[in-house]
C-alpha positions as CSV (number, residue, x, y, z in Angstrom):
1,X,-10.3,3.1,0.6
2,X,-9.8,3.4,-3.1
3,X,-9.4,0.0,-5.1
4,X,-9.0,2.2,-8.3
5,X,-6.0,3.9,-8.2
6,X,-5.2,6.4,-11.1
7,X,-1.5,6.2,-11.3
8,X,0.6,6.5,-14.8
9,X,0.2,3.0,-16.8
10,X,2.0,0.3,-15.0
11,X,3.4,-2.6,-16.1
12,X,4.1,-6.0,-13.6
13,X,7.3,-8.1,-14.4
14,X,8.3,-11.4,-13.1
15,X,11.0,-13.1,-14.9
16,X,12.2,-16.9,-14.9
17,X,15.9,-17.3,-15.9
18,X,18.4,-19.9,-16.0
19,X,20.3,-18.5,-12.9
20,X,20.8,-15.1,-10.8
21,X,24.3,-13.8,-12.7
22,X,22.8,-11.4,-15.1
23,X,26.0,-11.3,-17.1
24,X,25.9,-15.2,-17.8
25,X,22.5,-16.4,-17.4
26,X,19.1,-15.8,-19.4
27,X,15.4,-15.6,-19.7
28,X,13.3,-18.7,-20.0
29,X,9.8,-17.1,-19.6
30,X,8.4,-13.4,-19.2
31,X,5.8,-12.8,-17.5
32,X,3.2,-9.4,-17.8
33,X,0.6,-8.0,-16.7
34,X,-0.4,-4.7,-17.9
35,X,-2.2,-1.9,-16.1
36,X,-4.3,1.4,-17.1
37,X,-7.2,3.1,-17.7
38,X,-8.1,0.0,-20.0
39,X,-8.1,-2.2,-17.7
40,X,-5.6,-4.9,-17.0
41,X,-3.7,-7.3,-19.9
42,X,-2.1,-10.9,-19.1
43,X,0.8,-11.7,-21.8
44,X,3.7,-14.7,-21.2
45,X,5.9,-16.4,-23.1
46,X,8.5,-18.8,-22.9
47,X,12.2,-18.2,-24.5
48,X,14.8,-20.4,-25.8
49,X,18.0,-19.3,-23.6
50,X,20.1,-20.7,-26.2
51,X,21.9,-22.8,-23.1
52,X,20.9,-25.9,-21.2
53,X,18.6,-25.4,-17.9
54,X,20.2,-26.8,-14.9
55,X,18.1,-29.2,-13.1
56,X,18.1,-27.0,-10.2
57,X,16.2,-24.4,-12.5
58,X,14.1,-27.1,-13.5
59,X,13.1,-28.4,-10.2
60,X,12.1,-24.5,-8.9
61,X,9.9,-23.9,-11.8
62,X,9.0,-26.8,-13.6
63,X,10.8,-25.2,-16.8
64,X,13.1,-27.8,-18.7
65,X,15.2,-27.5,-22.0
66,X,12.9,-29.2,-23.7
67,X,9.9,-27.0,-23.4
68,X,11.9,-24.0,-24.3
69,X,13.9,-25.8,-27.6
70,X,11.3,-25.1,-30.0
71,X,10.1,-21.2,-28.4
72,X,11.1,-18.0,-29.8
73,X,14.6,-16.2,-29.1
74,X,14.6,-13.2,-27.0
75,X,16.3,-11.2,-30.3
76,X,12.5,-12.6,-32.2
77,X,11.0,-11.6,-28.9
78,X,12.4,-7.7,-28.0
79,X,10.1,-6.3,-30.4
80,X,6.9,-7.3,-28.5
81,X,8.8,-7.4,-25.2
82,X,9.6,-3.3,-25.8
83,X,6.4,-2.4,-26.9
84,X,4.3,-4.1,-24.1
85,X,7.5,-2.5,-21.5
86,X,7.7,1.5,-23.0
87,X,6.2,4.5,-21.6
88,X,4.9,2.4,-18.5
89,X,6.1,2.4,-15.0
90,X,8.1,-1.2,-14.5
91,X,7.3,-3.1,-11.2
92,X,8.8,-6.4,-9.7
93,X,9.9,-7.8,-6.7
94,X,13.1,-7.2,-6.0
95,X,13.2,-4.8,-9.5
96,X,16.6,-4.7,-9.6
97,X,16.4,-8.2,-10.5
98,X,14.1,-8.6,-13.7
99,X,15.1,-5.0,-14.3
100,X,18.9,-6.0,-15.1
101,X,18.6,-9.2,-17.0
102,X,16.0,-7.5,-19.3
103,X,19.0,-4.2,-19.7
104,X,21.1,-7.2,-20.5
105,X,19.3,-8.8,-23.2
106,X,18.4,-5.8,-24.7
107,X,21.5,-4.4,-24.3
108,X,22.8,-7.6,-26.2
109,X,20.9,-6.5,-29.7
110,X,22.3,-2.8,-29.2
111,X,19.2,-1.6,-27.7
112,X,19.3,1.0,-24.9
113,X,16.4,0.1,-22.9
114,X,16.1,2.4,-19.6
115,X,12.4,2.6,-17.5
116,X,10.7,3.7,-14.6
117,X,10.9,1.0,-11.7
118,X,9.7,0.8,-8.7
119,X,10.4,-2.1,-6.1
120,X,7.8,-3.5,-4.5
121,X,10.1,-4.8,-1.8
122,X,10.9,-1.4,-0.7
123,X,7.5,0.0,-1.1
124,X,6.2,-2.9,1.0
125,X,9.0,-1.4,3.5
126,X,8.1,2.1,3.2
127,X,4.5,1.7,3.8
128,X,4.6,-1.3,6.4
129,X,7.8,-0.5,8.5
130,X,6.5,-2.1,11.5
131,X,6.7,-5.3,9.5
132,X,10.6,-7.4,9.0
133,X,9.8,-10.0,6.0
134,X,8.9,-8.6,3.0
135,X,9.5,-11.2,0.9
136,X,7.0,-12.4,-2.0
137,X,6.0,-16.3,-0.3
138,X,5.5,-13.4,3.2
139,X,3.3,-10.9,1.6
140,X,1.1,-13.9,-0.1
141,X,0.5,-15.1,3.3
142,X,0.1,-11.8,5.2
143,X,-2.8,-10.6,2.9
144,X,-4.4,-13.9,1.7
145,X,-3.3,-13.7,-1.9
146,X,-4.1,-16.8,-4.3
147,X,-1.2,-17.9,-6.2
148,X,-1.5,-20.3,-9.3
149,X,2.4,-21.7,-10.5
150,X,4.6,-20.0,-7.7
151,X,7.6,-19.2,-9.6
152,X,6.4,-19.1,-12.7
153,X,6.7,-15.7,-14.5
154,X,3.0,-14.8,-15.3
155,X,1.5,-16.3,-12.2
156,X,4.1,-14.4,-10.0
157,X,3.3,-11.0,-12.2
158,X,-0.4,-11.6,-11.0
159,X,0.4,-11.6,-8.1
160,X,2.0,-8.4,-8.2
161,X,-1.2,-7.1,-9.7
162,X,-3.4,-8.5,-6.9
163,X,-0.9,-7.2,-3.9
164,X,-0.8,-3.5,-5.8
165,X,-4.9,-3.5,-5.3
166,X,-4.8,-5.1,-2.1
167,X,-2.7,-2.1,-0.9
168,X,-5.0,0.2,-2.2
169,X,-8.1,-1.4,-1.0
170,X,-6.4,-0.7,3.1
171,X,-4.4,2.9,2.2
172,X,-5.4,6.1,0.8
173,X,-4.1,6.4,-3.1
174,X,-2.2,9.7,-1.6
175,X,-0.4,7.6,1.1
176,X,0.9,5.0,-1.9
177,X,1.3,7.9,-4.1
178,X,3.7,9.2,-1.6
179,X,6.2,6.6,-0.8
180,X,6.4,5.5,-4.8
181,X,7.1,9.3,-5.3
182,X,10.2,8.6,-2.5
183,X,11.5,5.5,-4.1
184,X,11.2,5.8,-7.6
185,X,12.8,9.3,-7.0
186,X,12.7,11.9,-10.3
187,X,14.4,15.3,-9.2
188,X,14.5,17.7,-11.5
189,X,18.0,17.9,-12.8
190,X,20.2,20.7,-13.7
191,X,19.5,22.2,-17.0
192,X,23.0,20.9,-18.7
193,X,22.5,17.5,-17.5
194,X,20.8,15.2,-19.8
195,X,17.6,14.0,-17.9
196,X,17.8,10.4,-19.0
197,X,20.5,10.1,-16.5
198,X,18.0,9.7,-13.7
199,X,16.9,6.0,-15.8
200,X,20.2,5.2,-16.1
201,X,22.2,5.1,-12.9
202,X,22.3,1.8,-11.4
203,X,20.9,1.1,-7.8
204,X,23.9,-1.2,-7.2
205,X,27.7,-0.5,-5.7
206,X,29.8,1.6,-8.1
207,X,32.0,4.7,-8.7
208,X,31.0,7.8,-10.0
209,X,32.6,11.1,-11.4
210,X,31.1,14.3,-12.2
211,X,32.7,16.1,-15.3
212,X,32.2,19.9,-16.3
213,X,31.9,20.9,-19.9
214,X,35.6,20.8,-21.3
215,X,36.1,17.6,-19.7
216,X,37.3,18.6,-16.7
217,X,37.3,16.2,-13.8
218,X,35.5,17.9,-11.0
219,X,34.8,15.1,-8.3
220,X,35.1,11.2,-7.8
221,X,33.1,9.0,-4.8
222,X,31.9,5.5,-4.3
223,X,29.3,4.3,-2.9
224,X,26.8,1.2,-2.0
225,X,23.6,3.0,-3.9
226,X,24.9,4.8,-7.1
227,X,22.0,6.2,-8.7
228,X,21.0,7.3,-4.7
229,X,24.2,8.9,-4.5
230,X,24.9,10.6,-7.8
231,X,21.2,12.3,-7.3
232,X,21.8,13.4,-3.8
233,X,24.2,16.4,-5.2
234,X,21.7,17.2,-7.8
235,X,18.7,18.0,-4.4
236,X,16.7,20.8,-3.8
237,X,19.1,22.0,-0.6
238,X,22.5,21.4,-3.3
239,X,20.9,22.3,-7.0
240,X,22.8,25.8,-6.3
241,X,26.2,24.6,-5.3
242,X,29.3,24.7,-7.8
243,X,29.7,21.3,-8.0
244,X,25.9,21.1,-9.4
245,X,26.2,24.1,-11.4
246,X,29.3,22.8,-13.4
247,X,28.8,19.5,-13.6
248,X,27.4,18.4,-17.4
249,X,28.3,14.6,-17.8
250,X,28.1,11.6,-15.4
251,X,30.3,8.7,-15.6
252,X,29.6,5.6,-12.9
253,X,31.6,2.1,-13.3
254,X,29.1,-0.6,-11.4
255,X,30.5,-3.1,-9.5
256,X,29.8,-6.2,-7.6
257,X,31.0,-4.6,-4.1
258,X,32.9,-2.4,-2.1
259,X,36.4,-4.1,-3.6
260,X,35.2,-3.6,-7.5
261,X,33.8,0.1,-6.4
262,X,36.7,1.4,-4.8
263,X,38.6,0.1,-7.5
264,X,36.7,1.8,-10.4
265,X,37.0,5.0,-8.2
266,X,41.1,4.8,-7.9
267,X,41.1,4.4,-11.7
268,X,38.7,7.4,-12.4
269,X,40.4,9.6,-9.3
270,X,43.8,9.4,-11.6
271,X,43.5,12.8,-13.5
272,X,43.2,14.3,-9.6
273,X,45.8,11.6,-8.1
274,X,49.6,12.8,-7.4
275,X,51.4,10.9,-10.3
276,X,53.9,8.0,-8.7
277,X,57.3,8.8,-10.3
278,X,59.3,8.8,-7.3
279,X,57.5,6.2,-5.8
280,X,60.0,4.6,-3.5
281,X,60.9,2.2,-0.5
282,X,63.2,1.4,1.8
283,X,65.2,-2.1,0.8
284,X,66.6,-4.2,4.3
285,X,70.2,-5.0,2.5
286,X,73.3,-7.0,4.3
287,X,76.2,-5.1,4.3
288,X,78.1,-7.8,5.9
289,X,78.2,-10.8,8.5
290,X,74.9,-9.6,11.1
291,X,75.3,-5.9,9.6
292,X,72.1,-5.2,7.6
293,X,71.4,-1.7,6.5
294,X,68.9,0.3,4.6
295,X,68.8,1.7,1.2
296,X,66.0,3.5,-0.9
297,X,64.8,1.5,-4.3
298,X,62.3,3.4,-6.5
299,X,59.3,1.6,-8.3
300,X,60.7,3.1,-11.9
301,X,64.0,0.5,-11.7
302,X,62.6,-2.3,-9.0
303,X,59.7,-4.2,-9.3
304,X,57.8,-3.6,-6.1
305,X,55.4,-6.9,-6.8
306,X,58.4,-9.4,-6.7
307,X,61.0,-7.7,-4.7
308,X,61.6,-9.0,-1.3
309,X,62.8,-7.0,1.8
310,X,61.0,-3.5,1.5
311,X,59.1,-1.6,3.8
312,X,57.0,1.4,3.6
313,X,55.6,3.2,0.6
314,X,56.7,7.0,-0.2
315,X,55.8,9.2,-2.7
316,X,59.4,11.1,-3.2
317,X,62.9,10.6,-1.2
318,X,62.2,13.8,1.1
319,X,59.0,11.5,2.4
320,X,61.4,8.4,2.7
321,X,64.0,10.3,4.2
322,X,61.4,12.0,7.0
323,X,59.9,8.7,8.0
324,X,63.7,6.9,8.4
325,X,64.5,9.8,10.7
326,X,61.4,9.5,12.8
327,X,61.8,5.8,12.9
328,X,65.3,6.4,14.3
329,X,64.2,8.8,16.8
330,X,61.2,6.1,18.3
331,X,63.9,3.5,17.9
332,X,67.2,5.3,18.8
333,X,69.1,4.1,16.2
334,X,71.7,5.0,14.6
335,X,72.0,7.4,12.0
336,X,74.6,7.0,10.3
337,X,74.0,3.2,10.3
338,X,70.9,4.4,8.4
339,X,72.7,6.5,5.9
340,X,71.0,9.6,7.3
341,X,74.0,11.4,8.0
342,X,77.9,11.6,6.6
343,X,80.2,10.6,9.7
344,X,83.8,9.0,10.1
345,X,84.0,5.5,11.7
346,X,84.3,5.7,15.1
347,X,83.0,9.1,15.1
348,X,79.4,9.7,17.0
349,X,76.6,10.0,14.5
350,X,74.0,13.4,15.1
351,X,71.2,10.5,17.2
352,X,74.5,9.9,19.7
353,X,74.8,13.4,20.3
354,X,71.5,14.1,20.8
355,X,71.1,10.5,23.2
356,X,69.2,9.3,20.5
357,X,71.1,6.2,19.6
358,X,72.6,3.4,21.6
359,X,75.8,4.0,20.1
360,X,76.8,1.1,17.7
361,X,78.6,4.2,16.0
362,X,81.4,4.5,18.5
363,X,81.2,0.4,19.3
364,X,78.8,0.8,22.5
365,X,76.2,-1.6,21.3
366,X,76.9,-4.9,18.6
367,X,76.5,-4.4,15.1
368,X,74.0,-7.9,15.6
369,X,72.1,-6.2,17.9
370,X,71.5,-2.8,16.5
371,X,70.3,-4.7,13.1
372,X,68.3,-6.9,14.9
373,X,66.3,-3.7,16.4
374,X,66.6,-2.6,13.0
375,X,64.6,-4.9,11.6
376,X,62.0,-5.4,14.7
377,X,61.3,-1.4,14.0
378,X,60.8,-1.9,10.5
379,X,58.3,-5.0,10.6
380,X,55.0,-3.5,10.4
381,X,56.0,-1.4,7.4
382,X,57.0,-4.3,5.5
383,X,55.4,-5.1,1.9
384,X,53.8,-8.2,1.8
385,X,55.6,-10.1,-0.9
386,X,52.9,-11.3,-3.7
387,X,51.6,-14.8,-2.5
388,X,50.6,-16.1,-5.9
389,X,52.6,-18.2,-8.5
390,X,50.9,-16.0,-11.1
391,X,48.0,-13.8,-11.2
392,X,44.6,-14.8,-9.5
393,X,40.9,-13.5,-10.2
394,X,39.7,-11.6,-6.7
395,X,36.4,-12.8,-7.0
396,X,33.6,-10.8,-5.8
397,X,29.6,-11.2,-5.6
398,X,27.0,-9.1,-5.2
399,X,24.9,-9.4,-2.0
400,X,21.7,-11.0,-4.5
401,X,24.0,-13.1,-6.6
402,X,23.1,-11.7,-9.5
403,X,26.6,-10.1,-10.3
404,X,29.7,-11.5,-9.9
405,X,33.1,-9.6,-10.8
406,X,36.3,-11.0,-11.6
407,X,39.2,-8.7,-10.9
408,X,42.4,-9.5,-12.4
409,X,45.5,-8.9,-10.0
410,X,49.2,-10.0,-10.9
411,X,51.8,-8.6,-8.5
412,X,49.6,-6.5,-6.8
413,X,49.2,-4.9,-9.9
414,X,44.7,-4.5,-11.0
415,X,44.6,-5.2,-14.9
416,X,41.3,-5.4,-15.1
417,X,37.6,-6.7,-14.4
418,X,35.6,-9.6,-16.4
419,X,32.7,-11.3,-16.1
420,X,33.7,-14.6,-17.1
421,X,36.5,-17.1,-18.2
422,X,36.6,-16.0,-21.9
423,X,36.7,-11.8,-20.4
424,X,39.6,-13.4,-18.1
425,X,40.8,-14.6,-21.0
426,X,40.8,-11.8,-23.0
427,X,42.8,-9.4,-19.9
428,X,45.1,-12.1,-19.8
429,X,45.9,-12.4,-23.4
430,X,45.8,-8.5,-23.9
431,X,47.3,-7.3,-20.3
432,X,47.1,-3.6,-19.6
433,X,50.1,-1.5,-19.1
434,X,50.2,-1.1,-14.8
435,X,52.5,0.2,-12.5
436,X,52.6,-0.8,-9.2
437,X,50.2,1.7,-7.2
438,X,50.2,1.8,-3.4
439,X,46.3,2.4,-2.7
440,X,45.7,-1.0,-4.9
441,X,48.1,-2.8,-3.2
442,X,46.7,-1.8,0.3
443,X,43.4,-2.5,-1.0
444,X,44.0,-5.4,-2.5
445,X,46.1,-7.0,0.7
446,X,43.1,-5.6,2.8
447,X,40.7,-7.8,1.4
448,X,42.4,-10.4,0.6
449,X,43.8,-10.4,4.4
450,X,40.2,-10.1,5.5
451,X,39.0,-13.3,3.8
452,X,36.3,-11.5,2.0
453,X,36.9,-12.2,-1.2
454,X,37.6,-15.4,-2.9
455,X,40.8,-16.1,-4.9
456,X,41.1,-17.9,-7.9
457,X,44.6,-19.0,-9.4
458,X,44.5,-18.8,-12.9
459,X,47.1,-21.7,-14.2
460,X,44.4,-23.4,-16.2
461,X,43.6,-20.0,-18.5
462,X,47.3,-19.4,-18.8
């Protein structure tokens, strides 16, 4: 086999930082190894984070505050960092990784830095499927790689060097060639479409929606793999559809998770979404000793967060109305009890007639009792009342811990995402105008009921 492979230049990236939340922590030490028809190039450097190093950084790779006091800045560093980086395809382990925190940093002094990557994770997947660990420590040991400083950033780049010719040395160039071409995944992209698109969509969870030239809102989806998602439409089998013919801008909100995605996509579905104005529910009211009847409260004059004793969610009256009536039927009760129907006392209601209702209109069955099966009819479609004191970050990570999201819910109400106490802060301080919408609340009470999220009160920030 081939030990000389004659790909496009290639640059190896390992990075050290001072945790795995790209939006908080930073770069100690970069690590590089460049690859062409030159040969190969070694560069590292350490970086002053411009934060303290926890000893638990310390301890994993032997990098304390002190050694990186006196070193350069990543802002004196991106100069030399970008040049080394552009025009090369950017590999790491787990590329998502090294890829994001350096998007960060750069991002940090206004500089849009997109590239190439390619996983070798995944390409260790693709081209050994028979095998389950693919981790770096795994891959060391399987093909009897030497390792100087494990977890330092230029011995770990090295060794991204040495497993790259190691592949090569055991598989035909055309076999590699072939399952970086499925990974790193350039379609050709509609001729509207700005091409840069295929560097920028994130290979994370997010929300996505396609827009045609006058700003139109054509189509909104979630999803676990963004940038796999978004591309799928733009295929060989669906470059002819409408959808791919009209669309001319992307727009994508990443998120931590399912929770942050499915939020970003209610909030960019709301030019297509049914506007709320009758948004209404039935309120359990007592109308006197053991006598408790309905009536309908809209969201415009009740605050459906902090209201107690409603059940079900409906978009106009007619819905409301439809539902009681159904409910009555499963239930035989009464209707004019219900306010469904205008009927002298004493006087069968419509349900009696049609042996529908147990007859609490004509004094067959108790008031107590007919309000007691009221209310045992009624139970699943009651609205959880908000638990909180006050509002409460939903907290959400990403499976690698490099992301975590903060969503802002008061009420049932989202007003917003941050990444940290001074963005929490900042929502809190500066709260967004938001009306109590029913897919959020459902969401929201989904996952929260579920346990998989974590909930913080937020007293102190208050």
């Amino acid at each position: 086999m081939s030990s000389a492979p004659s790909f496009e230049p290639i640059v190896f990236v390992d990075l050290e930082t001072t945790g795995a939340n790209f939006a908080n922590d930073r770069i100690i030490e970069v690590g590089i190894v460049e690859l062409d028809e030159n040969g190969a190039r070694e560069w590292s450097v350490l970086v002053n984070p411009e934060t303290e190093i926890s000893p638990f950084i310390t301890g994993l790779t032997g990098i304390d505050s002190t050694m990186v006091a006196t070193a350069p800045t990543f802002e004196q560093l991106a100069p030399q960092v970008l040049d080394k980086l552009r025009g090369r395809l950017f590999v790491a382990h787990n590329a998502r990784f090294d890829y994001s925190f350096l998007k960060r940093e750069f991002k940090r002094l206004g500089i849009n830095f997109r590239a190439p990557t390619l996983c070798t994770v995944k390409l260790s997947r693709k081209l050994f499927p028979e095998h389950h660990r693919h981790n770096l420590d795994t891959l060391v040991e399987r093909y009897g790689l030497s390792v100087g400083d494990r977890h330092r950033a230029l011995a770990d780049a090295k060794v991204l060097r040495d497993l790259w010719q190691r592949w090569h040395e055991i598989l035909p160039a055309e076999t590699i060639r072939s399952a970086i071409d499925a990974i790193v995944g350039r379609p050709e992209l509609p001729p509207q479409i700005d091409p840069a698109l295929v560097d920028d969509l994130p290979e994370s969870p997010g929300a996505f929606a396609f827009y045609c030239a006058d700003g139109e809102l054509l189509h909104v989806d979630r999803g676990s793999n963004v940038r796999q998602q978004v591309l799928a439409h733009f295929s060989p089998g669906k470059r002819d559809t409408a959808l791919a013919r009209k669309t001319c801008r992307v727009e994508w909100r990443e998120a931590a998770g399912e929770l942050g995605a499915r939020l970003y996509e209610i909030a960019l579905s709301r030019p297509l979404r049914k506007p709320a104005e009758e948004l209404c529910a039935w309120q359990l009211v007592q109308h006197a000793a053991d006598d408790f009847r309905l009536q309908l409260v809209f969201a415009a004059n009740v605050d459906f967060g902090a209201t107690e004793d409603l059940f079900g969610l409906y978009m106009n009256r007619r819905e409301a109305v439809h539902a009681l009536r159904k409910l009555a039927e499963a239930h035989r009760l009464c209707h004019t009890r219900l306010g469904l129907g205008e009927m002298a006392d004493g006087k069968p209601c419509i349900g009696y007639r049609q042996k529908t209702c147990r007859g609490v209109c004509i004094g067959k069955e108790a008031v107590s009792l007919h309000s007691a099966r009221l209310m045992s009819a009624l139970a699943k479609f009651k609205l959880k009342a908000w638990p909180y004191e006050g509002p409460v970050a939903v907290v959400e990570r990403d499976e690698f811990g490099m992301r975590e999201d903060f969503h802002l819910i008061d009420r049932w109400r989202y007003l917003g995402t941050a990444h940290n106490d001074a963005g929490l802060r900042d929502l809190l301080e500066n709260p967004a105008a938001a009306p109590f919408d029913p897919d959020i609340y459902r969401l929201i009470n989904k996952f929260i009921q579920a346990g998989k999220v974590r909930i913080e009160p937020l007293g102190a920030l208050l």
